[in-house]
Residue frames as a rotation matrix with the C-alpha (Angstrom) as fourth column:
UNK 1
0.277 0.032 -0.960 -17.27
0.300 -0.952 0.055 3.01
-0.913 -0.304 -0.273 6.21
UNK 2
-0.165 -0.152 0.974 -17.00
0.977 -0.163 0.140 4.83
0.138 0.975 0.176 2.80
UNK 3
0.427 0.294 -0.855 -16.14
0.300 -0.938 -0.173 8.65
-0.853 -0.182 -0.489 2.38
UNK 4
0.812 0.011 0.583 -15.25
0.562 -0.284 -0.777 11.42
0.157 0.959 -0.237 -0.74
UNK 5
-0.070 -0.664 -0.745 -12.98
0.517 -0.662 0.542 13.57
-0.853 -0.347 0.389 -1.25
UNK 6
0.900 0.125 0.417 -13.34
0.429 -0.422 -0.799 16.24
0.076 0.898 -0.433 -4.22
UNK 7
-0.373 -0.927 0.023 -11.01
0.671 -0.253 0.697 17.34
-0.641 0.275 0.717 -6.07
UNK 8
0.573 0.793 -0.206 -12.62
0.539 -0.554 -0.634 20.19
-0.617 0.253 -0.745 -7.31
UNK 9
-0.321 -0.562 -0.763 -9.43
-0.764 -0.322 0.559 21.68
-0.559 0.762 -0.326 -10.06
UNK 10
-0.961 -0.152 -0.230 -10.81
-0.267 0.712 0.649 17.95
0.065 0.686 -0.725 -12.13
UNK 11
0.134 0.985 0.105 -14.96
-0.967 0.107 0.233 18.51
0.218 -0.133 0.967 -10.92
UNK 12
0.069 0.308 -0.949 -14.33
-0.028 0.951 0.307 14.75
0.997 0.006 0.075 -9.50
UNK 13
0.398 0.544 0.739 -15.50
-0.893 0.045 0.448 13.20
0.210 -0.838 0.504 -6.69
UNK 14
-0.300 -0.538 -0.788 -13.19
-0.440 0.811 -0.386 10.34
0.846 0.231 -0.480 -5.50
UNK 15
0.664 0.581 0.471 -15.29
-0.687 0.224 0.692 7.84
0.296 -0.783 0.547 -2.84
UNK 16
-0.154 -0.846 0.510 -13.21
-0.825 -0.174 -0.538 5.90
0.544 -0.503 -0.671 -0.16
UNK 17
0.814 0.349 -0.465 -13.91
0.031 0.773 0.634 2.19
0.580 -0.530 0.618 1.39
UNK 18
0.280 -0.470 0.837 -12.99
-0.926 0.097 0.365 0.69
-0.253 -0.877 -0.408 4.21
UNK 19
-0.309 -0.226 -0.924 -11.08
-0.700 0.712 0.060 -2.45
0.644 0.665 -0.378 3.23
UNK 20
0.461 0.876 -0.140 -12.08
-0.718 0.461 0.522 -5.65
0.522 -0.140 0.841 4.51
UNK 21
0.353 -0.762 0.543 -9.99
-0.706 0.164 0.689 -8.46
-0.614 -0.626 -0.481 6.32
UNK 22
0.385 -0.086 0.919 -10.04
0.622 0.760 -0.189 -10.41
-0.682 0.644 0.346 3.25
UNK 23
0.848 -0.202 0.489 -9.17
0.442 -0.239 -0.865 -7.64
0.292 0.950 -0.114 1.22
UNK 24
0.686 -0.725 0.056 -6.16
-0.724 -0.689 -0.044 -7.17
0.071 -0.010 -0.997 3.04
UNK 25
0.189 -0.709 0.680 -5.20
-0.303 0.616 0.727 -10.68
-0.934 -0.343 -0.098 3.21
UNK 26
0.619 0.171 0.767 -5.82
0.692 0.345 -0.635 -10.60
-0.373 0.923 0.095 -0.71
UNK 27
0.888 -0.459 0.009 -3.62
-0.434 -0.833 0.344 -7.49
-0.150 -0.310 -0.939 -0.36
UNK 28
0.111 -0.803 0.586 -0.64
-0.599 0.416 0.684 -9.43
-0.793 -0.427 -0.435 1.50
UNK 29
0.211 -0.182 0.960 -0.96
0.426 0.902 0.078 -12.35
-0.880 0.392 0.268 -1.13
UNK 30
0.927 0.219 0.303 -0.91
0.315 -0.021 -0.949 -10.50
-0.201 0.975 -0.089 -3.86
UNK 31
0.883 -0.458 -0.103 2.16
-0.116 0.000 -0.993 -9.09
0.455 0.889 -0.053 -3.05
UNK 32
0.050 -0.718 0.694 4.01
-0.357 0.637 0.684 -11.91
-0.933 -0.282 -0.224 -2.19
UNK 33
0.437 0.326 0.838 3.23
0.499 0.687 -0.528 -13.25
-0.748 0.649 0.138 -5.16
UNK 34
0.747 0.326 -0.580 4.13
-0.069 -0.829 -0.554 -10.16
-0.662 0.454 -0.597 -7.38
UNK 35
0.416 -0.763 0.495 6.15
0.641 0.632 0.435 -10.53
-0.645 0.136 0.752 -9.98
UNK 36
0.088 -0.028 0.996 6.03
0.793 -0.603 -0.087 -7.39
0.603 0.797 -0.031 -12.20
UNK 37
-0.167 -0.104 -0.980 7.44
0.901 -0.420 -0.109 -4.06
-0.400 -0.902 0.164 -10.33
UNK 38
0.395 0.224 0.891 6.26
0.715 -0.684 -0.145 -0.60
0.577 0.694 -0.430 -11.57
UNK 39
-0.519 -0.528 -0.672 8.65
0.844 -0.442 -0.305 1.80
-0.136 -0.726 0.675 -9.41
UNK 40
-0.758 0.512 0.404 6.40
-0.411 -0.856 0.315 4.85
0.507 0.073 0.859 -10.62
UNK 41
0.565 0.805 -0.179 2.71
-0.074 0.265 0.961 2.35
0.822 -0.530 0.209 -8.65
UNK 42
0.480 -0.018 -0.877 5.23
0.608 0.727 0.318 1.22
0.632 -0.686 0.360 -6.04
UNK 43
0.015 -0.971 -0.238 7.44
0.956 0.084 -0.281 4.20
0.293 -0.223 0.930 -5.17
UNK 44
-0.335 0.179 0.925 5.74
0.183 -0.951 0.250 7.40
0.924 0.253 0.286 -6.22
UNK 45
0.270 0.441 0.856 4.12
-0.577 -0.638 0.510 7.93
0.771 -0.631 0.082 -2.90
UNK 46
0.001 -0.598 -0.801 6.53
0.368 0.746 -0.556 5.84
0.930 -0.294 0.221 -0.77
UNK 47
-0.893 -0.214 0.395 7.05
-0.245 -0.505 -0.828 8.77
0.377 -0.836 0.398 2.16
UNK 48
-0.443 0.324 0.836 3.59
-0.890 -0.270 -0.367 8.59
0.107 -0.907 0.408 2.83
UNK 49
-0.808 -0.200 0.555 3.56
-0.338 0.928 -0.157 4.87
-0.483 -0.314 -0.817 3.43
UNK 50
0.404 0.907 0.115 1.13
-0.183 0.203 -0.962 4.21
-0.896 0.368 0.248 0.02
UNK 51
-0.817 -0.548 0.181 1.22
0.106 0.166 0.980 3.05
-0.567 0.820 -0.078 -3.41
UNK 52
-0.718 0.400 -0.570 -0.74
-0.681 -0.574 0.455 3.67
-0.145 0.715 0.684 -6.47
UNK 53
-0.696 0.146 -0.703 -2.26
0.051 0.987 0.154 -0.16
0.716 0.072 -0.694 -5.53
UNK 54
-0.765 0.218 -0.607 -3.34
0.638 0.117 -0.762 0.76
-0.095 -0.969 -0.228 -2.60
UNK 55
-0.553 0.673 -0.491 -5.44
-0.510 -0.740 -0.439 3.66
-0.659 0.008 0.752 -4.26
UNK 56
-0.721 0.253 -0.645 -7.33
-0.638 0.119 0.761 0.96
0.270 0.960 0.076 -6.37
UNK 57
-0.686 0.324 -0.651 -7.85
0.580 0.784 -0.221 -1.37
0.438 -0.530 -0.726 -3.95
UNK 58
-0.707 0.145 -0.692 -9.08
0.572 -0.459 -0.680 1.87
-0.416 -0.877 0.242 -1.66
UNK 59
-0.535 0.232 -0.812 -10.99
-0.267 -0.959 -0.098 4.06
-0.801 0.164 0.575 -4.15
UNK 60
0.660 0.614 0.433 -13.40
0.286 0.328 -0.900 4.01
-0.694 0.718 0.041 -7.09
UNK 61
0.406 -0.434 -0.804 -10.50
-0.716 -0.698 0.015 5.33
-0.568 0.570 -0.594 -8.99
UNK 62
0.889 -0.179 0.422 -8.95
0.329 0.891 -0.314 3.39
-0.320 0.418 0.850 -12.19
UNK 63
0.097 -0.983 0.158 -5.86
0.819 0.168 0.548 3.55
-0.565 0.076 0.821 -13.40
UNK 64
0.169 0.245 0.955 -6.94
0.947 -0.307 -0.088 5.12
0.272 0.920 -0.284 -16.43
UNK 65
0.764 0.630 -0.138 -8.18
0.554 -0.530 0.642 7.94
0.331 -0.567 -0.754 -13.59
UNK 66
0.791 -0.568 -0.228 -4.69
0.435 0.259 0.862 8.14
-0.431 -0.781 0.452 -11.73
UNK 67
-0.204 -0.979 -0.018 -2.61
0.823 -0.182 0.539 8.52
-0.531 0.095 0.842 -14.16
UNK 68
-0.233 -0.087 0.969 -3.84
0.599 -0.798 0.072 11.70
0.766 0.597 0.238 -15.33
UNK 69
0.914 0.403 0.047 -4.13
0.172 -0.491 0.854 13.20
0.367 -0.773 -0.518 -11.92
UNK 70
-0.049 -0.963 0.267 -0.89
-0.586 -0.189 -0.788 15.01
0.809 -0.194 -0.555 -10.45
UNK 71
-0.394 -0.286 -0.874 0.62
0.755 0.442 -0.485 13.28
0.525 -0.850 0.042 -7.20
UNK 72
-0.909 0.183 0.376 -0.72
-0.418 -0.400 -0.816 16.80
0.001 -0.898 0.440 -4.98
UNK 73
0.450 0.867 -0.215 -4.67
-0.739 0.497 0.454 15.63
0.500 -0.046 0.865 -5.88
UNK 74
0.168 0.069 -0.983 -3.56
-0.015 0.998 0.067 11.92
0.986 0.003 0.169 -5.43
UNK 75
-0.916 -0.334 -0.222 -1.59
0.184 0.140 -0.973 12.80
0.356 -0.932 -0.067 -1.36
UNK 76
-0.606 0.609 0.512 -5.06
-0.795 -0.446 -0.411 14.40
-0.022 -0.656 0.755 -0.53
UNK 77
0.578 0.682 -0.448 -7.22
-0.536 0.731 0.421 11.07
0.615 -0.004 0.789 -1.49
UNK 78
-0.228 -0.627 -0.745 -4.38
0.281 0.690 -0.667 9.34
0.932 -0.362 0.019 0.35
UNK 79
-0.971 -0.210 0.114 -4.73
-0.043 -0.315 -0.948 11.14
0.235 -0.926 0.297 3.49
UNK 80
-0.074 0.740 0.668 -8.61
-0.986 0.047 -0.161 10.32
-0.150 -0.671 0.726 3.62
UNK 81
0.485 0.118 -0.866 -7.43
0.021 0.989 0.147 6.57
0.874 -0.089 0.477 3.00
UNK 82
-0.736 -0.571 -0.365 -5.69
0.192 0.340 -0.920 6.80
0.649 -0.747 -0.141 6.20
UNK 83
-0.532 0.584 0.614 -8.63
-0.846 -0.408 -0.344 8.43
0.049 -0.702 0.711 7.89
UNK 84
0.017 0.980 0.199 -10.62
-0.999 0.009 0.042 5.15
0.039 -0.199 0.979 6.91
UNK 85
0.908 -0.072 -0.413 -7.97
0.181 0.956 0.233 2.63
0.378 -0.286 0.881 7.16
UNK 86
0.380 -0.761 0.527 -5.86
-0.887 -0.462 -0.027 3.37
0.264 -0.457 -0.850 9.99
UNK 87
0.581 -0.167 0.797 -5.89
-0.293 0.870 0.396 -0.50
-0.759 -0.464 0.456 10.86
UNK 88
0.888 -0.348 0.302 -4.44
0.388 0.209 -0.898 -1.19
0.249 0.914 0.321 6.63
UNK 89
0.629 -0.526 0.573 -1.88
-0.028 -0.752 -0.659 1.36
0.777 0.398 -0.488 6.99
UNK 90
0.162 -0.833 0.528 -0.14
-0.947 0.020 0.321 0.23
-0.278 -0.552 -0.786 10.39
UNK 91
0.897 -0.005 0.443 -0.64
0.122 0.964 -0.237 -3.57
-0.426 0.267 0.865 8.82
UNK 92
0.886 -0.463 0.029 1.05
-0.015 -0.092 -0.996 -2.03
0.463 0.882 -0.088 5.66
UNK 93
0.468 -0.716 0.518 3.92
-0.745 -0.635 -0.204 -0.38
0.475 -0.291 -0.830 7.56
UNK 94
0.397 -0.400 0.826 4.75
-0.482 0.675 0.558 -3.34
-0.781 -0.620 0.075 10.07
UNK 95
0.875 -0.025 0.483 4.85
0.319 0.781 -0.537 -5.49
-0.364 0.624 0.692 6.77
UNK 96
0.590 -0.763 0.264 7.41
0.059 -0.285 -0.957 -3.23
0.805 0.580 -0.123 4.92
UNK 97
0.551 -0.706 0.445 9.59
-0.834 -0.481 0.269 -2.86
0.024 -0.520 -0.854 8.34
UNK 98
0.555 -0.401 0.729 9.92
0.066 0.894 0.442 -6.82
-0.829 -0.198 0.523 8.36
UNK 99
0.702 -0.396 0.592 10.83
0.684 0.604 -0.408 -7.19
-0.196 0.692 0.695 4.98
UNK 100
0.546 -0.768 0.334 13.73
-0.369 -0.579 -0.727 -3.81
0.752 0.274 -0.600 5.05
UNK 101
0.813 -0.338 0.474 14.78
-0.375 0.318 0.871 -5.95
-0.445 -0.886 0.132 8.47
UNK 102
-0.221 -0.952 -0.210 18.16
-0.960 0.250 -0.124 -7.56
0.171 0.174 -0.970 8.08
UNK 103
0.397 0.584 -0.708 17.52
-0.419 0.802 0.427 -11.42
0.817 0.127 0.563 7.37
UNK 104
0.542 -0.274 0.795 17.97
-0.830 -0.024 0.558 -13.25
-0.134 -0.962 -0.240 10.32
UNK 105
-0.129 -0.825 -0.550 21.33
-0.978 0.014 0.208 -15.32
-0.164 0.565 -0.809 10.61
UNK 106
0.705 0.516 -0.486 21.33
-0.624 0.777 -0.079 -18.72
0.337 0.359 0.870 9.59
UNK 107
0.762 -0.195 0.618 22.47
-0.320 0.716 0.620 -21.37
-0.563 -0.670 0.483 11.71
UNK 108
0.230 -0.763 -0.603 25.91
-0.973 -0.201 -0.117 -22.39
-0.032 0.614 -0.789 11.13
UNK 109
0.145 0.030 -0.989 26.96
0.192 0.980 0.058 -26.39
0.970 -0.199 0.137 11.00
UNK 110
0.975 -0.034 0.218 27.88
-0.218 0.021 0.976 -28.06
-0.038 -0.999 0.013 14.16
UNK 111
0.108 -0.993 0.051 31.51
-0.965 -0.117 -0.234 -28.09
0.238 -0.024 -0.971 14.99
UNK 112
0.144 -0.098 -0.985 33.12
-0.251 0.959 -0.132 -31.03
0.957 0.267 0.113 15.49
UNK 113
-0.819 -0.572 -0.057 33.55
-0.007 0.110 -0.994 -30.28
0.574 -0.813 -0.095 19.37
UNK 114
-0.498 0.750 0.436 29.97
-0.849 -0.318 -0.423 -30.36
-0.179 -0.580 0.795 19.64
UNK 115
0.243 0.210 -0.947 29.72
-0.732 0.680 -0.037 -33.59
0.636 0.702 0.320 17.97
């Protein structure tokens, strides 16, 4: 599935895939792997449960593209990536609830009265 959205104050036309199940398990790997954080790609559109990654992976947009576009243009291209990956976006969300979970406790030795 693949739709637009115009942003008609910048005469552009920003087109919209559906990701794939490989490109979301290339997604997931990538960031486990990640090792470089950009708190403006990772943070800037945190409320609505996106990043500035997620609009590269999702869009014909480039960086280049992005960063001269305010954040209102950018929520409206977001909100037709949710229209065309509602399945990405509850993935996304489960993922970040595990990892703000509280780790789970680790097993203490065995006393010596279990011994």
């Amino acid at each position: 599935m693949e739709r637009s959205v115009t942003l008609e104050q910048h005469n552009l036309v920003v087109n919209v895939r559906e990701l794939t199940v490989g490109d979301i398990r290339n997604w997931l790997r990538e960031m486990q792997e990640l090792k470089d954080f950009d708190l403006v790609d990772g943070a800037l559109f945190q409320e609505e449960g996106a990043s500035i990654d997620d609009l590269l992976r999702m869009t014909d947009l480039d960086k280049a593209e992005i960063d001269k576009l305010p954040p209102n243009d950018l929520s409206k291209v977001i909100a037709k990536c949710k229209v065309v990956n509602p399945h990405f976006f509850r993935f996304r969300a489960a993922v970040v609830e595990i990892g703000n979970s509280p780790s789970a406790p680790t097993p203490s030795a065995p006393s010596s009265a279990t011994r």
